[in-house]
C-alpha positions in Angstrom: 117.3 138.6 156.5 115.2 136.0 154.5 117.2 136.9 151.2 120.4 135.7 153.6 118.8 133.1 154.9 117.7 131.7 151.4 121.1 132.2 150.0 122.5 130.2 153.2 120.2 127.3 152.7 121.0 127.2 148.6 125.2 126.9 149.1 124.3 124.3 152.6 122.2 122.2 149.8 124.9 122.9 147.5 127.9 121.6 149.6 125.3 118.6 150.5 125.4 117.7 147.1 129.2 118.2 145.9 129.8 115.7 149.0 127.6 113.0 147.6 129.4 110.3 146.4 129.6 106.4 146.3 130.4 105.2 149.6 132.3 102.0 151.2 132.7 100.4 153.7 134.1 96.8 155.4 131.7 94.7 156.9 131.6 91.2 158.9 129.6 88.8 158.9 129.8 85.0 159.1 128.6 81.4 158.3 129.0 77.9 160.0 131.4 79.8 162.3 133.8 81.5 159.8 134.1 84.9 159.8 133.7 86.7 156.6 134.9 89.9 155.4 133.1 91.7 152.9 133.1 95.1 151.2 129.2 97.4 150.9 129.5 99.9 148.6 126.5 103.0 147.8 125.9 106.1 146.6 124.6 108.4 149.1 122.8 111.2 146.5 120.5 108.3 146.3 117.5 108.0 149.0 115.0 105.3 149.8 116.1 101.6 148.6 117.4 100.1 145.6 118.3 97.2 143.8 121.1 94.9 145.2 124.0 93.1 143.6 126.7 90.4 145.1 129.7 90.7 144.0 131.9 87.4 144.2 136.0 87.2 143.7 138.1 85.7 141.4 140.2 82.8 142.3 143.0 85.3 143.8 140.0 85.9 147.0 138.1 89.0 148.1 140.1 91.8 146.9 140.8 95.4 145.8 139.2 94.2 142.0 136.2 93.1 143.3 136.0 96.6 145.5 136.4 98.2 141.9 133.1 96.5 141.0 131.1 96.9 144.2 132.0 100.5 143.6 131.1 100.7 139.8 127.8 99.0 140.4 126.8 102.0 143.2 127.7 104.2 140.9 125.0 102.8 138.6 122.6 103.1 141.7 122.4 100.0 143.2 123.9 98.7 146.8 126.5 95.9 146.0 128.6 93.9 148.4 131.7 92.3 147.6 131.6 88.8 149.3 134.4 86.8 150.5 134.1 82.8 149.8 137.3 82.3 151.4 136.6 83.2 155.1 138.6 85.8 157.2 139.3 88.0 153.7 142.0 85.9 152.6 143.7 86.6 149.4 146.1 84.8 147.4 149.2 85.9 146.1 150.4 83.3 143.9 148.2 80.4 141.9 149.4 77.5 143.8 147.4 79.4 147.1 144.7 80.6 145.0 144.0 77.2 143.8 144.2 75.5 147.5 141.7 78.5 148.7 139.1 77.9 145.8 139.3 73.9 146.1 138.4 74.3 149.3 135.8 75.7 148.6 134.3 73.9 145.8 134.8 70.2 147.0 132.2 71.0 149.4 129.4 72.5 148.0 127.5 73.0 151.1 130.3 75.3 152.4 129.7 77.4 149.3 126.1 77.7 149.3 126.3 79.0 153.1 129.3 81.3 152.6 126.9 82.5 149.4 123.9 82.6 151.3 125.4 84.3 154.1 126.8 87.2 152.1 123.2 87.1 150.5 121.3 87.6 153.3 123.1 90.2 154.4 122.4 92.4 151.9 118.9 91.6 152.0 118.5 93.0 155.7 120.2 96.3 154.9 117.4 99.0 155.6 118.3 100.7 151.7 118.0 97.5 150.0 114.8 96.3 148.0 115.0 92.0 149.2 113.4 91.1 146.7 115.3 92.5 144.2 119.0 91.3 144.1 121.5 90.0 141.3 124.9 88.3 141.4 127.8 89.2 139.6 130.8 87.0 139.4 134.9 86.9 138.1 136.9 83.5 137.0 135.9 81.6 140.2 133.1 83.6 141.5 131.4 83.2 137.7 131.5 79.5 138.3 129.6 80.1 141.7 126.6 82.6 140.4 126.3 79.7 138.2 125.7 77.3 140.0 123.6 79.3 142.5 121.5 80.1 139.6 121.2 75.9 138.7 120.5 74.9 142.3 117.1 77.7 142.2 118.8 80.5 144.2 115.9 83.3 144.3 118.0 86.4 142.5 116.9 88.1 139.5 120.0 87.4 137.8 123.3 86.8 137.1 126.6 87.0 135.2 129.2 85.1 134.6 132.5 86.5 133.3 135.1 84.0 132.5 133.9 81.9 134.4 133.8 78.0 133.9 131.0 76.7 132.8 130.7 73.2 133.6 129.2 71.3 136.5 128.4 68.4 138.2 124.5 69.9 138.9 123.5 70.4 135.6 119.9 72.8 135.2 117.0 71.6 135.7 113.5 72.7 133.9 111.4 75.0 135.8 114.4 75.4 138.8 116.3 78.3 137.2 114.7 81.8 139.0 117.6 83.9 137.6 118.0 84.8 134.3 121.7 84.4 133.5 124.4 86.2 131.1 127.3 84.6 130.3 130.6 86.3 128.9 133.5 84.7 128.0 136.1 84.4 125.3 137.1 82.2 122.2 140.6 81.9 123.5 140.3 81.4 127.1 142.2 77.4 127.5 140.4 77.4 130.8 136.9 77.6 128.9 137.1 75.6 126.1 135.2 75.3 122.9 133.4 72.0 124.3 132.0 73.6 127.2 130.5 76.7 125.8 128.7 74.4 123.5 127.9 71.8 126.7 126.8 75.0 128.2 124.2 76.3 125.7 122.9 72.2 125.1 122.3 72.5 129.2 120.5 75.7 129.1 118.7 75.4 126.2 117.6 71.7 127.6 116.3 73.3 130.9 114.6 75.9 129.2 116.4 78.8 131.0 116.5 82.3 130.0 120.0 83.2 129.0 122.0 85.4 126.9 126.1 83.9 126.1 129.0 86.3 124.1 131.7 84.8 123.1 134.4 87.3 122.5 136.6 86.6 119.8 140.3 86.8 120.8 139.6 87.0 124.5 141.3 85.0 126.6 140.7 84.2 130.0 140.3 87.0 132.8 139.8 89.6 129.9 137.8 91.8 132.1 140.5 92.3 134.9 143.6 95.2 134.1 146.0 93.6 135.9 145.9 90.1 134.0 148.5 90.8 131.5 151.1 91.7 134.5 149.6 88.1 136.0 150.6 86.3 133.1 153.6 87.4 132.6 154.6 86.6 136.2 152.9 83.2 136.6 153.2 82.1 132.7 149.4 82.4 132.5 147.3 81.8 129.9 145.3 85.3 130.9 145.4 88.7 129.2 143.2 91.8 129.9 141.0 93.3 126.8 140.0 96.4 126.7 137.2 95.8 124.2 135.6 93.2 125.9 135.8 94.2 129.2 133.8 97.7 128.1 131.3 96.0 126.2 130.5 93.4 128.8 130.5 95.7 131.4 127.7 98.1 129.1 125.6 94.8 128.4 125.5 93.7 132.0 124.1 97.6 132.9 121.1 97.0 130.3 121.0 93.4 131.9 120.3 94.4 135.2 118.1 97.7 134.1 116.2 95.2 132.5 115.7 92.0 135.4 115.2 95.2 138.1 112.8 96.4 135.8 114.0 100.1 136.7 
């Protein structure tokens, strides 16, 4: 009998484990009175908290790409959520929307620091998540925002920007910057050019921040995103996905975060 019993609790503990797996779910939550739609994803082998990590959209609004990432990153053990900027979980199908949805955004930077802040706090309350540890990662649009979260002193341990612009009308300022940031972009993305990379590293290096930039030569803009080349084809887009850069910024921004979580 205990021989059954111990070979009943090793397949139970078995089948436990082959149905761990990363988890996700839709969520809501709001800010100023719009509702927000955002995306948790998890990996349930793991107990006790962990790390957090925002994940925020490219221009084209909270969609099944920025799932993908929420998803990657709880594979790597942390508990991301996939905000939406855009209110209601909008998306965009075309760029002339896309570009209404961010600018309305982005000519009102108090909307955007709430609708960050929202999704922020949020993760902070989940009962799996350490608070005080989060990060923000962001795509084309959403890099422009964990920027500029990082500039205006946003308490995260980091963040990263992938072809995302890099210019701003609140440039950094010494001793504000709490994040340390990483910047990817590439050397033939028309959307970042040249002059603002350099702009960039002049601003950082001025407010003394801690920051890491690659520049990937032959990239263009959206390089980290499979479906880009389809997207510029369609649109007549200056965007093209790259296999090569999109791997290697996706293995430095693991040692990134290993290294701001300390774990």
């Amino acid at each position: 009998m205990t021989k059954f019993l111990l070979a009943l609790s090793v397949l139970l503990f078995a089948a436990g484990a082959a149905h761990a797996e990363v988890r996700g779910h839709e969520i809501t939550y709001s800010a100023d009175g719009t509702t927000l739609k955002g995306y948790i994803a998890y990996d349930d082998k793991i107990k006790g908290k962990r790390p957090g990590v925002l994940v925020v959209h490219e221009w084209w609004g909270h969609n099944d790409y920025a799932r993908k990432r929420a998803r990657m990153l709880a594979e790597m053990g942390y508990l991301a959520l996939a905000v939406d900027m855009y209110g209601d979980g909008k998306t965009a199908n075309h760029p002339d929307d896309a570009k209404q949805f961010m600018l309305a955004v982005t000519s009102n930077m108090d909307v955007l620091k709430a609708r960050f802040n929202a999704g922020l706090k949020y993760l902070q309350g989940s009962r799996i998540v350490e608070p005080d540890n989060i990060a923000a990662l962001g795509y084309c649009f959403g890099g422009a925002v964990v920027l500029n979260m990082a500039r205006l002193g946003t308490d995260l341990k980091g963040v990263v920007s992938y072809h995302g612009s890099l210019g701003t009308a609140t440039p950094a300022e010494p001793g504000k910057v709490k994040a340390r940031i990483a910047v990817f972009t590439g050397a033939d993305d028309p959307m970042i050019p040249s002059a603002q990379i350099d702009a960039f590293k002049a601003e950082m290096d001025k407010a003394k921040v801690n920051y890491t930039l690659t520049v990937y030569p032959g990239a263009r803009h959206s390089f980290t995103n499979p479906d880009a080349d389809e997207i510029g084809r369609k649109f007549n887009m200056p965007v093209a996905y790259n296999a090569e850069a999109d791997k290697d910024s996706w293995a430095q921004t693991g040692a990134f975060l290993k290294e701001v979580f300390k774990k």
